[in-house]
C-alpha positions in Angstrom: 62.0 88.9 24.2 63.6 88.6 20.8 61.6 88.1 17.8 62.2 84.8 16.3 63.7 84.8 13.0 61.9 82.6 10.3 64.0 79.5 9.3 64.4 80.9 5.7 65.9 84.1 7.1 68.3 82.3 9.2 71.9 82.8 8.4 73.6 79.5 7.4 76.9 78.1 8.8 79.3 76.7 6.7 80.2 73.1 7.9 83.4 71.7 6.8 83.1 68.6 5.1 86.6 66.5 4.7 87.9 63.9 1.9 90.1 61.1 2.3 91.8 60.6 -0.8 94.4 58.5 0.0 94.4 55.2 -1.5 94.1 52.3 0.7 96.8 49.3 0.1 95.1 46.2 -1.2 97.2 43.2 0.4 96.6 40.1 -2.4 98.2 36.7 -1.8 101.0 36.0 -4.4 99.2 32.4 -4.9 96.1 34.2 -6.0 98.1 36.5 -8.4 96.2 36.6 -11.6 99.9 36.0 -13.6 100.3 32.8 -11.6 100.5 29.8 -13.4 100.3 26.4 -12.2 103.0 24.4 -13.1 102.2 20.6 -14.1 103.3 17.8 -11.6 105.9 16.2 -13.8 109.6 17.8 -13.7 108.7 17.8 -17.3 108.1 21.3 -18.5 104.6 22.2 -18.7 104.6 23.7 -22.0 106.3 22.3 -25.7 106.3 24.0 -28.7 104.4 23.1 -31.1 105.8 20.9 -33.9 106.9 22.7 -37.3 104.4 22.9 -39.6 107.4 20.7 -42.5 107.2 17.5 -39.5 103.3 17.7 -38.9 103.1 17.9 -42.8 105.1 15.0 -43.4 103.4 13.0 -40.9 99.9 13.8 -42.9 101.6 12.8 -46.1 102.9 9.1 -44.5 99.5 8.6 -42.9 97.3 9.8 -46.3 100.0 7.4 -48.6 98.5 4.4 -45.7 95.2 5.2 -45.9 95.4 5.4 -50.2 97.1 1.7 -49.9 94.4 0.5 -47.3 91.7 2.1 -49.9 93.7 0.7 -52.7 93.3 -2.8 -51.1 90.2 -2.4 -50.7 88.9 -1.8 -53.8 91.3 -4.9 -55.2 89.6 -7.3 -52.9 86.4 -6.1 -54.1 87.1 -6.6 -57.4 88.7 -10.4 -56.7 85.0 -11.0 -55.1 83.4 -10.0 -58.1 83.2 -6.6 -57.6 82.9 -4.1 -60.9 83.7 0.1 -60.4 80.8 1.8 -62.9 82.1 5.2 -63.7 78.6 6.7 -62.7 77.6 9.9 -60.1 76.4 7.0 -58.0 79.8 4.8 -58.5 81.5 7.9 -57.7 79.6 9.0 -54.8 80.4 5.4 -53.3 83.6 6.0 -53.5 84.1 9.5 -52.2 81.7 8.1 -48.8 83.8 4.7 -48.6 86.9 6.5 -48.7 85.8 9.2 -45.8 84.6 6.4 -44.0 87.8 4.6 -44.3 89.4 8.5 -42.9 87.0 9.1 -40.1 88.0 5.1 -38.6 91.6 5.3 -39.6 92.0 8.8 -37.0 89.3 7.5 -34.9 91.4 4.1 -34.0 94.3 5.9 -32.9 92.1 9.3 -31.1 90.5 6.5 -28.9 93.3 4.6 -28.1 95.1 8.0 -26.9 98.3 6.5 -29.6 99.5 8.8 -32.2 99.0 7.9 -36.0 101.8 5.6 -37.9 102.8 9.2 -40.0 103.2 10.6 -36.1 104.9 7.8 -34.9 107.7 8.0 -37.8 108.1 11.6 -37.4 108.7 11.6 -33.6 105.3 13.3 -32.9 102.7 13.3 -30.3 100.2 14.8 -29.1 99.9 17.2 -25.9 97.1 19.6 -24.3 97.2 23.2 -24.3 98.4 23.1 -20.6 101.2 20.5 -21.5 99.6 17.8 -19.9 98.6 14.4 -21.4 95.4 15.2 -23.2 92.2 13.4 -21.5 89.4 11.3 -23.8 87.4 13.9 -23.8 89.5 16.0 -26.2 91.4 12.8 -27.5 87.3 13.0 -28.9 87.0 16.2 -30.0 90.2 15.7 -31.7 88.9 12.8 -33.9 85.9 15.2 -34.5 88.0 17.6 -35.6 90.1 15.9 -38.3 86.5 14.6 -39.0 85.7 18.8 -39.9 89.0 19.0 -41.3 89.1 16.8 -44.0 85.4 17.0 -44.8 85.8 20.7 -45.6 88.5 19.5 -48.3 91.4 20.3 -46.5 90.8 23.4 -45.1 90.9 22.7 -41.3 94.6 21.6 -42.4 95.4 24.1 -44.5 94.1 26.9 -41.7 97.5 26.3 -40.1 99.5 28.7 -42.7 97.0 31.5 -41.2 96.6 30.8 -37.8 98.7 32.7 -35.5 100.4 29.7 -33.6 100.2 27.4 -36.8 97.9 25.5 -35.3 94.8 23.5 -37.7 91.2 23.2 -36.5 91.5 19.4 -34.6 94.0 21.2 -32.9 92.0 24.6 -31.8 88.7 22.3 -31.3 90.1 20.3 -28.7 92.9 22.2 -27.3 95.5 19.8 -28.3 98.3 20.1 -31.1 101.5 18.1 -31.7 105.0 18.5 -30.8 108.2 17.1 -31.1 109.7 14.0 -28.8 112.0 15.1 -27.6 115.4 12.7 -25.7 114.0 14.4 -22.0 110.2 12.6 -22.9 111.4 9.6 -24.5 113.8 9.4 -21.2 111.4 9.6 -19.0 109.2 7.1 -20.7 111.7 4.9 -20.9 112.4 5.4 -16.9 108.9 5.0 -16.1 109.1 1.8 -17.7 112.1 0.3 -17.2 110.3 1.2 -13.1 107.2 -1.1 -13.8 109.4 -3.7 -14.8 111.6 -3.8 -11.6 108.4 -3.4 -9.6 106.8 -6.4 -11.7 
């Protein structure tokens, strides 16, 4: 009988081991492509550029000269009531919070009721979401809040728009809405939606 080797002493087999290293195919749905981008539901195109920074300036400049005439009238009726300006810190301080007050209603008004500003409306100007689509109230909100930021910081949430990379200001970048240009294909089809509610009226 054959001695029995101890399993230390034992001769080892090689045993072939073997790697696949072909790649599988990965089979993704074009609809859940990561470079797909849903398209709004109007035949209006989804995106619009953004207004040039000589329009959205003007339009700040109309709607600043209405707000320094409201102010101005303002101040005159105060003084027909009996009203006296006392060149003081404290007169001065009144001032500077009336007139920011008069600012965060005048942008306010027009946020909430989703209409663009008189300077907009007279330089063909409104206002769209980052996705091209109407903007909700939500960021209607966060866009009075941010001309609210804007002017409080003396202008520079305006002025931001010479450095920012799309020209855009802080309102615009806090909630995701900027202006752009009317164009003949939007007023169009405003005009067609309306002249459709008043056939179906």
């Amino acid at each position: 009988m054959p001695a029995v080797q101890p399993w230390h002493l034992r001769p080892k087999r090689a045993e072939r081991v073997e790697i696949d290293i072909s790649q599988p195919a990965f089979d993704f749905p074009e609809s859940h492509s990561h470079n797909a981008r849903p398209l709004a539901s109007s035949h209006i195109a989804p995106f619009f550029p953004v207004a040039s920074l000589a329009q959205r300036w003007r339009a700040g400049l109309l709607d600043a000269a209405l707000l320094l005439l409201a102010f101005g009238c303002f101040w005159a009726l105060f003084s027909t009531l009996g009203g006296q300006f006392i060149p003081t810190k404290f007169g001065a301080a009144v001032t500077v919070v009336t007139l920011m007050l008069l600012y965060t209603q005048y942008f306010a008004l027009f946020c909430c009721l989703g209409s663009p500003t008189p300077g907009m409306m007279l330089c063909h100007l409104r206002v769209v979401a980052f996705d091209g689509n109407e903007p909700t109230s939500r960021q209607l909100l966060w866009r009075s809040f941010g001309y609210l930021v804007s002017g409080g910081t003396l202008a520079l949430g305006f002025l931001w728009s010479l450095w920012d990379e799309d020209h855009l200001t802080w309102q615009d970048r806090i909630s995701q809405t900027y202006l752009t240009a009317v164009t003949d294909e939007v007023s169009g089809h405003a005009a067609a939606k309306a002249s459709g509610y008043t056939r179906n009226a």
